[in-house]
PDB file of N, H, CA, C and O in Angstrom:
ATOM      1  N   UNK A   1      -2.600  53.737  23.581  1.00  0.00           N
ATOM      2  CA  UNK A   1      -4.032  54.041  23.738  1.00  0.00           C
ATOM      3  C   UNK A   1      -4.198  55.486  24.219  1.00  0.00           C
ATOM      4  O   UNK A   1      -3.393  56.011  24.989  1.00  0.00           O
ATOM      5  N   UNK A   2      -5.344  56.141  23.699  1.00  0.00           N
ATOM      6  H   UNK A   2      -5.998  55.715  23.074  1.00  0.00           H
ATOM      7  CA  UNK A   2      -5.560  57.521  24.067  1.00  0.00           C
ATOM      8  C   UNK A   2      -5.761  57.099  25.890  1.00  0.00           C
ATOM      9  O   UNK A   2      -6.028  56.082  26.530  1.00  0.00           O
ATOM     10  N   UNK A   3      -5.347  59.035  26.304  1.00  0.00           N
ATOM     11  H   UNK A   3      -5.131  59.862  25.785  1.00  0.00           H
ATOM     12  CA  UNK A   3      -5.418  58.715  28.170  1.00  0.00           C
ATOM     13  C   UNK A   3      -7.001  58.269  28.326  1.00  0.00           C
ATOM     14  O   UNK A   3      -7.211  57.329  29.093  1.00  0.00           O
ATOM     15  N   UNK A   4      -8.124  58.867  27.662  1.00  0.00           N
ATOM     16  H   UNK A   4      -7.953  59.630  27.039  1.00  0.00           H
ATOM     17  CA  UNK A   4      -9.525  58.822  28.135  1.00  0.00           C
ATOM     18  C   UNK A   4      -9.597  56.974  28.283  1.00  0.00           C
ATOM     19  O   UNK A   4      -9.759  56.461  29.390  1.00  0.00           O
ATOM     20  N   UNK A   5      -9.483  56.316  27.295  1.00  0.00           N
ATOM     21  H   UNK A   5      -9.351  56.733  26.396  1.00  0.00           H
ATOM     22  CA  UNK A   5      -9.597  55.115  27.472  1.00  0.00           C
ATOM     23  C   UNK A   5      -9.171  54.067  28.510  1.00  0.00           C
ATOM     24  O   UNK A   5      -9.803  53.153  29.042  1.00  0.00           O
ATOM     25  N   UNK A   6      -7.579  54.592  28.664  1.00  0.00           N
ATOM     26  H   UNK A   6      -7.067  55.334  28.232  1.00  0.00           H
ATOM     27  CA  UNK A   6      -7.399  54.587  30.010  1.00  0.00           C
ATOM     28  C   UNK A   6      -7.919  54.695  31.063  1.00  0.00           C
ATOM     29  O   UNK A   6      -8.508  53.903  31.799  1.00  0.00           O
ATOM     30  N   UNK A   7      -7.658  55.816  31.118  1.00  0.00           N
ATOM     31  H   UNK A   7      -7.180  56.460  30.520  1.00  0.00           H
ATOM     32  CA  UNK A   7      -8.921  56.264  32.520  1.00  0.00           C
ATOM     33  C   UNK A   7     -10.366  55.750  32.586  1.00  0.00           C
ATOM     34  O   UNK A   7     -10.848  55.597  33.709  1.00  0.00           O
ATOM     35  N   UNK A   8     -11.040  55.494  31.607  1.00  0.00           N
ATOM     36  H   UNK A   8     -10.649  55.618  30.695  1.00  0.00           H
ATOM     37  CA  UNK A   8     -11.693  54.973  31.556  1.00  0.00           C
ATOM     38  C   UNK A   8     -11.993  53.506  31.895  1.00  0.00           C
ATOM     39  O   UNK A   8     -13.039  53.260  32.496  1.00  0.00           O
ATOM     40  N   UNK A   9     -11.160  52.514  31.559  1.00  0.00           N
ATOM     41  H   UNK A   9     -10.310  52.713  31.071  1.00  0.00           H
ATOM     42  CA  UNK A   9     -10.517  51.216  32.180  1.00  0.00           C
ATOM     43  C   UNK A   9     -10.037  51.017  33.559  1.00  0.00           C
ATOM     44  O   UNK A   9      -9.982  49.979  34.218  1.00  0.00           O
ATOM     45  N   UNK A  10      -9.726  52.134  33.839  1.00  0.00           N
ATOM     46  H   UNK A  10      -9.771  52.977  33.304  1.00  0.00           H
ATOM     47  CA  UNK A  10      -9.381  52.551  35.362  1.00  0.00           C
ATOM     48  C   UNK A  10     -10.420  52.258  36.443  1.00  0.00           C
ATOM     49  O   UNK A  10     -10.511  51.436  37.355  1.00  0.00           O
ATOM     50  N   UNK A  11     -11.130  53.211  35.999  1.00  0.00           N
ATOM     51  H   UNK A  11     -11.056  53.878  35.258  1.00  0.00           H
ATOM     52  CA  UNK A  11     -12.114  53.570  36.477  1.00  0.00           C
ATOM     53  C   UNK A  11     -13.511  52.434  36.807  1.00  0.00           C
ATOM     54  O   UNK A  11     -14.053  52.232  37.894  1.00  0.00           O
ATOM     55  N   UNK A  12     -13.738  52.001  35.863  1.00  0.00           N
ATOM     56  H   UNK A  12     -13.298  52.166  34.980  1.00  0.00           H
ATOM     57  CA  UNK A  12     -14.444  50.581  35.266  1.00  0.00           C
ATOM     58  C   UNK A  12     -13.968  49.610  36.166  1.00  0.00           C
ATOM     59  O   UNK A  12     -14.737  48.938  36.853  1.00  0.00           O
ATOM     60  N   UNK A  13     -12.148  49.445  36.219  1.00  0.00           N
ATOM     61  H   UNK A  13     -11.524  49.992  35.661  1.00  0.00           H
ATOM     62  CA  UNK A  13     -11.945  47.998  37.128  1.00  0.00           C
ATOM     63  C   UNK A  13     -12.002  48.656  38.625  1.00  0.00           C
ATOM     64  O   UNK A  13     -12.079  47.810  39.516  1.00  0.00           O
ATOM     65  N   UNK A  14     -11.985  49.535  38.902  1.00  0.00           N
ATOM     66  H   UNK A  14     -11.922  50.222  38.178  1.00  0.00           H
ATOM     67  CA  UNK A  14     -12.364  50.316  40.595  1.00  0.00           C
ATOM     68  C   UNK A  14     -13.742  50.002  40.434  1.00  0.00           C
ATOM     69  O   UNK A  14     -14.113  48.925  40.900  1.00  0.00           O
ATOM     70  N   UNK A  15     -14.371  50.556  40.003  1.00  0.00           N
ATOM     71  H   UNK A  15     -14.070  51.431  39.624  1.00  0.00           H
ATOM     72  CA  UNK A  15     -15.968  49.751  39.995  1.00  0.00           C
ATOM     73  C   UNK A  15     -16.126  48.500  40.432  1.00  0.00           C
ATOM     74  O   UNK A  15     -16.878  48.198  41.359  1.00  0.00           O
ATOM     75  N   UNK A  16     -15.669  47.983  40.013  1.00  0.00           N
ATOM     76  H   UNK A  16     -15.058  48.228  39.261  1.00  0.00           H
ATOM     77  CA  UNK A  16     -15.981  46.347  39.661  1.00  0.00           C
ATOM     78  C   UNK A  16     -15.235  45.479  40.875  1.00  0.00           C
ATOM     79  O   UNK A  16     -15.618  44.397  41.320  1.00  0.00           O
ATOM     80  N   UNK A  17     -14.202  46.159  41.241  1.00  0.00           N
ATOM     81  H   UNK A  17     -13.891  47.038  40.880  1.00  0.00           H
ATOM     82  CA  UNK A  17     -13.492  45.447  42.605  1.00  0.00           C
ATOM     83  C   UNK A  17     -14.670  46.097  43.822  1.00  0.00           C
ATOM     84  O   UNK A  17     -15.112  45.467  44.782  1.00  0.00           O
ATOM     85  N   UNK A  18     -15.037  47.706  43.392  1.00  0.00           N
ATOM     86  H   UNK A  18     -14.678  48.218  42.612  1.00  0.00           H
ATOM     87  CA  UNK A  18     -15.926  47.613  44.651  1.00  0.00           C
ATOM     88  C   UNK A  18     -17.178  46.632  44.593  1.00  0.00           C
ATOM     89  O   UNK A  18     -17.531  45.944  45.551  1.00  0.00           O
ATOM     90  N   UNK A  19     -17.692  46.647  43.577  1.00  0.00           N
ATOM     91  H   UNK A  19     -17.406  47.206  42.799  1.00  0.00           H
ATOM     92  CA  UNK A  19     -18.836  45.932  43.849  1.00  0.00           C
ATOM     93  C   UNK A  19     -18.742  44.079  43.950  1.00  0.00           C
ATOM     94  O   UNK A  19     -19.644  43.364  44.388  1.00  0.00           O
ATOM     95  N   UNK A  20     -17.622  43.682  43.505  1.00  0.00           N
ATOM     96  H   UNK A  20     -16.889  44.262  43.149  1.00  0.00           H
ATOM     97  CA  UNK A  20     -16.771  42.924  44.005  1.00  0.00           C
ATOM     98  C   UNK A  20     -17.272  42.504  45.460  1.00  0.00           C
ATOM     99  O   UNK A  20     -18.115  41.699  45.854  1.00  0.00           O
ATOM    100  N   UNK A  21     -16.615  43.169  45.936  1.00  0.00           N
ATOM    101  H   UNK A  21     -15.929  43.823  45.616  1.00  0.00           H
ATOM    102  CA  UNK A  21     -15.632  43.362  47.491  1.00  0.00           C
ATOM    103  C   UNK A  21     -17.392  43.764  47.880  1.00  0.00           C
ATOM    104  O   UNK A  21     -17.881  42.690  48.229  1.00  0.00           O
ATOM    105  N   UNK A  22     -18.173  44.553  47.929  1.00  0.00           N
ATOM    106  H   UNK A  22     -17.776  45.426  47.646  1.00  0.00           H
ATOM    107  CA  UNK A  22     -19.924  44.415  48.259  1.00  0.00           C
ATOM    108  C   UNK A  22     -20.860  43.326  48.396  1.00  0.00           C
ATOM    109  O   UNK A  22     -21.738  43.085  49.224  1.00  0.00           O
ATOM    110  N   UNK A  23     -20.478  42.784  47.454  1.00  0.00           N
ATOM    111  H   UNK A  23     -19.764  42.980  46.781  1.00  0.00           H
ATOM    112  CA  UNK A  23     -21.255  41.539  46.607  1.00  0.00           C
ATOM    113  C   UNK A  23     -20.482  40.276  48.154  1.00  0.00           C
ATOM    114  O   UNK A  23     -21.067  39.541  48.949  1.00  0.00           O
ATOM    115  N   UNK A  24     -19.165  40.548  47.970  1.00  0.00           N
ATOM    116  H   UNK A  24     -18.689  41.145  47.323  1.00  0.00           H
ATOM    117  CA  UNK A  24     -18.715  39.306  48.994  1.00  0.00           C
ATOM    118  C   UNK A  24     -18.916  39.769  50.703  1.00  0.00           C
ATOM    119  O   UNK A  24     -19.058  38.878  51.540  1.00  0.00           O
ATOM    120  N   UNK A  25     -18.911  41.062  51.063  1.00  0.00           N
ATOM    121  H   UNK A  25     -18.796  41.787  50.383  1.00  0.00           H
ATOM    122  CA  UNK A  25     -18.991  41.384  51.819  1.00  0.00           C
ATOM    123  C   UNK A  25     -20.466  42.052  52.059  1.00  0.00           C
ATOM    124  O   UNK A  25     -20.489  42.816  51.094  1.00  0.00           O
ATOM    125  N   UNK A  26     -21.481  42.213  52.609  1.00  0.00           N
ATOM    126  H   UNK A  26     -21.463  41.593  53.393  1.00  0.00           H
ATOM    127  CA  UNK A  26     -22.197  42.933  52.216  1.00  0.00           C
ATOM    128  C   UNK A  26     -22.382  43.526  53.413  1.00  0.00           C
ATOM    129  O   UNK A  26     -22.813  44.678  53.364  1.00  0.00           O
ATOM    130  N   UNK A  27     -22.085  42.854  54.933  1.00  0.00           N
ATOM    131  H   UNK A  27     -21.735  41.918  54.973  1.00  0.00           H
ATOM    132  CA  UNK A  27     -21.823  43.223  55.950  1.00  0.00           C
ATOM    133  C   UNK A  27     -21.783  44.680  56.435  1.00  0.00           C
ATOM    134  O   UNK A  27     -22.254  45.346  57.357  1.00  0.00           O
ATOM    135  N   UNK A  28     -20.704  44.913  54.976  1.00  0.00           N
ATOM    136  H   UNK A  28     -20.321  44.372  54.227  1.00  0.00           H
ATOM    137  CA  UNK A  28     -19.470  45.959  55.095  1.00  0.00           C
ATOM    138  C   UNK A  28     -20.436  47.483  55.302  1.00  0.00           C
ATOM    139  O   UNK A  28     -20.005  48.561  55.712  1.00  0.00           O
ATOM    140  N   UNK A  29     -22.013  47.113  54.823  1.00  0.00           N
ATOM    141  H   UNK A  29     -22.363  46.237  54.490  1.00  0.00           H
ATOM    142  CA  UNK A  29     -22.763  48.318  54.477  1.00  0.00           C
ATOM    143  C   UNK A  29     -23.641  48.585  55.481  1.00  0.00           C
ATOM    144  O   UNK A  29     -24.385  49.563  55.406  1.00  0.00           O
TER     145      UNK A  29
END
């Protein structure tokens, strides 16, 4: 796979664990 897509996927699942990890915690804010 090209790197952008990658990184891109990267990037996307860091998203998604933070808002994750927000969503369960919301405390945290």
């Amino acid at each position: 796979m090209p790197f952008d897509i990658i990184l891109g996927l990267t990037v996307a699942a860091l998203l998604l664990a933070y808002l994750l990890k927000a969503l369960l915690r919301p405390e945290s804010f």
